[in-house]
C-alpha positions in Angstrom: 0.0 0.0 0.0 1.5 3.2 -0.5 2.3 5.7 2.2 0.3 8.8 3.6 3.1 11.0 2.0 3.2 8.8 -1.8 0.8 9.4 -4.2 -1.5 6.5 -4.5 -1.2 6.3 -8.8 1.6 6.8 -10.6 1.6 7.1 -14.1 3.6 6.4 -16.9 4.7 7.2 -19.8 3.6 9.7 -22.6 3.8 13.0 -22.2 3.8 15.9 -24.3 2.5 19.8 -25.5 -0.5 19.9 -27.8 -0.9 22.9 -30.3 -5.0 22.2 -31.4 -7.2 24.2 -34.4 -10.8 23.8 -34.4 -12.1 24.5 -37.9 -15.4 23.8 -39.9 -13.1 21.1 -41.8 -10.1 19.3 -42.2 -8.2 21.5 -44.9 -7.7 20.7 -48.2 -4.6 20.9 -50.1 -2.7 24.4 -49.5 -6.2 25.4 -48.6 -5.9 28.5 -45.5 -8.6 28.6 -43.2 -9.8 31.2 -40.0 -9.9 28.1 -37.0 -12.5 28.9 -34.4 -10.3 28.9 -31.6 -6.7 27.7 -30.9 -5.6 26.5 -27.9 -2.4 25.3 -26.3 -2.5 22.7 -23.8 -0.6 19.6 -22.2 -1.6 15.9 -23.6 -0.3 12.2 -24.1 -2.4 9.7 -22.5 -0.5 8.6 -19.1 0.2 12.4 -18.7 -3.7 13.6 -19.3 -4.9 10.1 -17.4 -2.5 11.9 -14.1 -4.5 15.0 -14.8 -8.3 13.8 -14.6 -6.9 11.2 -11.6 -5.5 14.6 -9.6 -8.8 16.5 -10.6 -10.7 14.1 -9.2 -9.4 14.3 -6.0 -7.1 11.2 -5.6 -3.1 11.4 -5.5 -1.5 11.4 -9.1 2.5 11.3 -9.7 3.8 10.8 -13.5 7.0 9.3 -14.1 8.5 10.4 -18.2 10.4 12.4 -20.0 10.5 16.2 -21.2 13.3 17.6 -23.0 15.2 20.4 -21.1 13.5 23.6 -23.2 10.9 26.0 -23.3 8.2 23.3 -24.4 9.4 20.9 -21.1 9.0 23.7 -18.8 5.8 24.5 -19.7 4.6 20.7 -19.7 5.7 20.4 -15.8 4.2 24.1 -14.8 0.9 22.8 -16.1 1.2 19.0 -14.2 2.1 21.2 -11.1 -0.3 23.4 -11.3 -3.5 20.8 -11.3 -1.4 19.2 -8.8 0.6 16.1 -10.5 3.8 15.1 -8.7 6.5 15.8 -11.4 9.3 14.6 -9.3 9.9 11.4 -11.1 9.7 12.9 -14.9 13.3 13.0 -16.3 14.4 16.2 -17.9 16.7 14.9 -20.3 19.3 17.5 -22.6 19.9 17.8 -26.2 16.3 16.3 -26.8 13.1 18.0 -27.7 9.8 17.1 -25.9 7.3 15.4 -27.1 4.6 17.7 -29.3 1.5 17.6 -31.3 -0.5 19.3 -33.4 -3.8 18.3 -33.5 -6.9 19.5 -36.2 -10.2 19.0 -34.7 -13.1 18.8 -37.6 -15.9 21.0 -36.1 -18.6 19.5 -38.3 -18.1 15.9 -38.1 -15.9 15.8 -34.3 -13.5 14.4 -35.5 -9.4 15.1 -35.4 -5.9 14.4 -37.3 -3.1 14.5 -34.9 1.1 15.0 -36.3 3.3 14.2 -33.0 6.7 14.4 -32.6 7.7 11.9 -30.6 8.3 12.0 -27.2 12.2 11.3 -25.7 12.9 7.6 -25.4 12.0 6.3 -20.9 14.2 4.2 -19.0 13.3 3.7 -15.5 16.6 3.7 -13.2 16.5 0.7 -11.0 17.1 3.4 -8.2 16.0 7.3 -7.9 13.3 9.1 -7.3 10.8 7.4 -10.2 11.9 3.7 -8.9 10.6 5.3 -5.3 7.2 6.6 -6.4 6.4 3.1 -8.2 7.9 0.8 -5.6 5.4 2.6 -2.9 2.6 3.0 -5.6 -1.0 1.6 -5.0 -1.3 1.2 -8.3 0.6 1.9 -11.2 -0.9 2.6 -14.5 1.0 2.5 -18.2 0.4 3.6 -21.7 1.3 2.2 -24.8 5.3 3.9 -23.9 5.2 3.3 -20.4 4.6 -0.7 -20.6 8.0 -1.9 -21.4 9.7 0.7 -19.0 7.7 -0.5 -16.5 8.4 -3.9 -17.2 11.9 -3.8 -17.5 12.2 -1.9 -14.2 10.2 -4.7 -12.8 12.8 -7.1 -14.0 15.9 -5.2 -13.5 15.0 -3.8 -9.5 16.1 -6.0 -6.7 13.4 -7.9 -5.4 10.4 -5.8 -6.3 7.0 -7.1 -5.5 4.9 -6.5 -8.6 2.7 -3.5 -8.3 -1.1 -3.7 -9.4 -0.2 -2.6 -13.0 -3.3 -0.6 -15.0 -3.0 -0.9 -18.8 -4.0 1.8 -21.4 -4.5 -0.6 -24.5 -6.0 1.6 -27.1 -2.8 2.4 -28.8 -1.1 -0.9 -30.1 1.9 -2.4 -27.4 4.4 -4.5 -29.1 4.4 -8.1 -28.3 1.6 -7.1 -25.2 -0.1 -10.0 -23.6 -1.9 -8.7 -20.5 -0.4 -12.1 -17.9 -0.4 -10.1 -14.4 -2.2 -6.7 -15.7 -4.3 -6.3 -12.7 -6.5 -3.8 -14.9 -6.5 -4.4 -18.6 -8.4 -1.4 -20.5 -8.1 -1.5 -24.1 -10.6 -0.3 -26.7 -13.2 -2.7 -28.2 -11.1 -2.5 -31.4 -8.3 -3.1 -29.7 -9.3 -6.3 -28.5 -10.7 -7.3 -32.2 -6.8 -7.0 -33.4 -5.9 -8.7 -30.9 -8.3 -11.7 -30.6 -10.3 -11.0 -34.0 -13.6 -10.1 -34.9 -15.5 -11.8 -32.3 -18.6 -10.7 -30.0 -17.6 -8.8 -27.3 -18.3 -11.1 -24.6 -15.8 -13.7 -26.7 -13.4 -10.7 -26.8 -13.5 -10.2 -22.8 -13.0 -14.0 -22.3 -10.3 -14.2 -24.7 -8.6 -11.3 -22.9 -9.0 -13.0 -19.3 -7.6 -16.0 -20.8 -4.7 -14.4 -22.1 -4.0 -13.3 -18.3 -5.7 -10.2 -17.0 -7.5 -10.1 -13.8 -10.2 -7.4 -15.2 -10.9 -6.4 -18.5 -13.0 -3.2 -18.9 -13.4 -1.8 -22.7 -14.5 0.7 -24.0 -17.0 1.7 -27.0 -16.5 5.5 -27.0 -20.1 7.0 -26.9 -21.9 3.7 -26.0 -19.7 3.6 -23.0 -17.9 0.4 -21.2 -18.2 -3.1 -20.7 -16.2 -5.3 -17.9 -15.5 -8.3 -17.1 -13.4 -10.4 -14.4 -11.7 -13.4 -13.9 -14.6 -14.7 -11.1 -17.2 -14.3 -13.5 -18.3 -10.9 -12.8 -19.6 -9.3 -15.7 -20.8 -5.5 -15.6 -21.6 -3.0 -18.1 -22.6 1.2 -18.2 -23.9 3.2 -21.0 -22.3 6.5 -22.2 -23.3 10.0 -20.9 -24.6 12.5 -22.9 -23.0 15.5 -24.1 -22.8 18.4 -26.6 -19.4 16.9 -27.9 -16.6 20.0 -29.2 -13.8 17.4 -29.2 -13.1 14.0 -28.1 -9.0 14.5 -27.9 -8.0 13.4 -24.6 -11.6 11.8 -23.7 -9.6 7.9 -23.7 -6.6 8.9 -21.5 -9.2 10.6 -19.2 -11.7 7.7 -18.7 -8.6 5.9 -17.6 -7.5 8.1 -15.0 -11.0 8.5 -13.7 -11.5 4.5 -13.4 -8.6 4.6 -11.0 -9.9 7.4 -9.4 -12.9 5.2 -9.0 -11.0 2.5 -7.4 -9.2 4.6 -5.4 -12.3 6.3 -3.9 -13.5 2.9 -3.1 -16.4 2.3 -5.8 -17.8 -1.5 -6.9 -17.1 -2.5 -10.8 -20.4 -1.1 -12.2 -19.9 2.5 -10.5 -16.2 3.0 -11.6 -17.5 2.4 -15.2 -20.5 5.2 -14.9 -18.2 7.5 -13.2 -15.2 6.9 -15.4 -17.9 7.1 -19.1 -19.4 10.6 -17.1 -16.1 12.0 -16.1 -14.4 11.4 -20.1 -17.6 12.8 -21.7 -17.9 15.5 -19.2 -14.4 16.3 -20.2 -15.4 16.3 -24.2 -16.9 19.8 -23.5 -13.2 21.4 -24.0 -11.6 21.6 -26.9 -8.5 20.2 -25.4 -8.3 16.9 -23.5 -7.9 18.4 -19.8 -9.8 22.6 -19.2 -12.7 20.5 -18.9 -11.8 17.4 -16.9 -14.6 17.5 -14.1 -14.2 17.5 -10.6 -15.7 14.5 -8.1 -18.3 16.9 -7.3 -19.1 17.4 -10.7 -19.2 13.5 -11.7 -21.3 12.2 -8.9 -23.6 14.3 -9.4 -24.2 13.3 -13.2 -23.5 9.1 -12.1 -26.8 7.1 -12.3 -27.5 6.9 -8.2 -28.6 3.4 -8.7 -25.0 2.2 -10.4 -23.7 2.9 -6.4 -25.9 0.0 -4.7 -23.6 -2.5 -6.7 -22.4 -5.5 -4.8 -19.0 -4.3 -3.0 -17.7 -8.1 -4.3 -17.6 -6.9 -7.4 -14.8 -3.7 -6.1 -11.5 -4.1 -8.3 -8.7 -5.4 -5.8 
């Protein structure tokens, strides 16, 4: 369990500035439009998952990588300032940090996204990030956090394995989910990975394959979760008026540990984590409109709380 003084998620892995353009369309070519707004904000899924986890009132530490310039600064001053522990992000010389710049379709709510990728994480078998995921209640991994996290696991003397959270929606090379405590890909993840097959073939084929809890998501027709006792739970999406989606993935993931953390049964981290991410589809960014607890119980069906507490992800 993690200490009074250690935050009780850390997360890792991507973590970058976003430059994002609303327009009425994508552009054609050499085509010059007027966007409705531009706006600069932070992103990268284990980065914006910290964000909506801290927002929501639960103790959030990410452990990455910024380049040591302008862009870097102002990627910490933002994870400060909502209240992220930075202390295990590497600020590494001579690379840039990772960037984006992201079109978001007005019309059709929709988005093309150019990155530059983010500087490459190694996870010291000693220092401060070793610290916050040796103590960590729980820690959670993106598609570039999962082999850093795995490697530390391997490399630290004598570790006990922390109750790892998986962010599958963006492909992991050679990713089978054997000890994933949490297993949260996409339902189109799970079709490339196990084939076209009915979702409650997909969710066994997942638990077979090792995970202790599968939950996927289905975007606007919200979640569906299973675990390895038979439990099976689902929760539909939350309406919205929708100005972007960018960001709403990585922030349904922090808000279903924030869930957990606050000590909610299976079906009541799925309606509060589907509430929170479309809640948060109300910015143009992915985190100015992250709700607050506050914010998301009040919108959570009350009757998805009376769930049996056997059905709480341990």
């Amino acid at each position: 369990m993690a200490s009074r003084h250690t935050p009780s998620i850390v997360f890792v892995g991507a973590v970058t500035l976003d430059a994002i353009a609303l327009v009425d369309h994508f552009p054609q070519v050499d085509e010059r439009q007027i966007a409705r707004a531009v706006r600069y904000a932070g992103g990268g899924p284990a980065a914006t998952a910290a964000v909506a986890a801290a927002r929501l009132g639960v103790p959030a530490a990410l452990v990455g990588v910024v380049g040591a310039d302008g862009e870097g600064e102002q990627i910490l001053a933002a994870l400060r300032a909502e209240g992220v522990d930075v202390s295990g992000v590497q600020v590494v010389p001579d690379r840039a940090s990772g960037a984006s710049v992201v079109i978001v379709d007005a019309g059709r709510g929709t988005r093309a996204i150019c990155t530059r990728p983010v500087p490459p994480l190694v996870i010291p078998a000693a220092g401060r990030a070793a610290e916050l995921l040796a103590d960590a209640a729980w820690v959670h991994v993106d598609h570039l956090g999962w082999q850093p996290v795995e490697d530390w696991i391997a490399s630290a003397a004598g570790p006990s394995r922390p109750r790892i959270s998986v962010d599958a929606g963006n492909p992991i090379a050679g990713f089978r989910p054997v000890g994933v405590a949490l297993y949260v890909p996409t339902v189109e993840a799970l079709v490339r990975a196990y084939g076209d097959l009915a979702v409650d073939d997909l969710l066994d084929a997942a638990l077979r394959d090792g995970a202790d809890t599968v939950v996927a998501t289905r975007g606007g027709a919200g979640s569906v979760a299973a675990t390895a006792d038979g439990t099976r739970v689902e929760a539909p999406g939350h309406p919205v008026r929708v100005v972007s989606t960018l960001g709403a993935g990585d922030v349904f993931h922090g808000a279903l540990l924030a869930a957990v953390a606050h000590g909610m049964p299976l079906q009541a981290c799925l309606h509060y984590a589907n509430v929170a991410a479309a809640l948060s589809c109300r910015g143009l960014d992915g985190r100015s409109a992250i709700p607050t607890h506050r914010e998301v119980l009040a919108a959570v069906p009350v009757a998805s709380t009376s769930s049996a507490r056997s059905e709480e992800i341990s």
